[in-house]
N, C-alpha and C positions, 0 to 999 in steps of 0.2 A: 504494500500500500504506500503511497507515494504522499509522505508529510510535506507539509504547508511551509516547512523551514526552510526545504530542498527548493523551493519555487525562488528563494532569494538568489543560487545559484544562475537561477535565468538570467538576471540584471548584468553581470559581464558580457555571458556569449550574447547575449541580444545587443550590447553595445558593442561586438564588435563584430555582430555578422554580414554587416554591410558596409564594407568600405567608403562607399560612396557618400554614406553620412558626416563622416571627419576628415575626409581627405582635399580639407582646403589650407590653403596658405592662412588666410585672417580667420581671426583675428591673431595678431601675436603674443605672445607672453614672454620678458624679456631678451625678446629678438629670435624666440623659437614660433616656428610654422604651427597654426593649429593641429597639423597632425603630428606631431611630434609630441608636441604639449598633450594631449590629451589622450597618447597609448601611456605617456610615463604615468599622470595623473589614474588612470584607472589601471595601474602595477598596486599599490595602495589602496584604491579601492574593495580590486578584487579581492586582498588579502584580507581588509577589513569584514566585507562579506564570508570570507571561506571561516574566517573566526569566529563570526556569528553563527552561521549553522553547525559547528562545531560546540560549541558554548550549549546551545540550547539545545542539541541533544544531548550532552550530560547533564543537565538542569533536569532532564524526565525522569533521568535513572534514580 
C-alpha cells in the first residue's frame, strides 16, 4: 500500500522531468544561469525531502 509520505518523493522527479521548464538563462543568481541555479538549489531540497519521509516513517514505528 503506497503511504501519503512516499507522494513527497514526487516533488523532485516532477521538478525535474521536464527540462524545458528550467532551462532558461534569467533570471540570474549571482551571475549563475537559471539553470544552473536551480539543479544546485533542489540538491538541498531533494535531500530535505528524502529526510522527511524518512523521519516520519520512524515516527509510526
Amino acid at each position: 500500500m503506497l503511504r501519503a509520505r512516499y507522494l513527497l518523493l514526487l516533488v523532485p522527479f516532477l521538478a525535474y522531468l521536464d527540462p524545458a521548464l528550467y532551462n532558461h538563462i534569467e533570471p540570474r543568481l549571482f551571475g549563475f544561469p537559471f539553470f544552473y541555479w536551480y539543479q544546485l538549489l533542489m540538491v538541498p531540497v531533494t535531500s530535505l525531502l528524502i529526510a522527511c519521509v524518512l523521519f516520519l516513517g520512524r515516527a509510526r514505528r
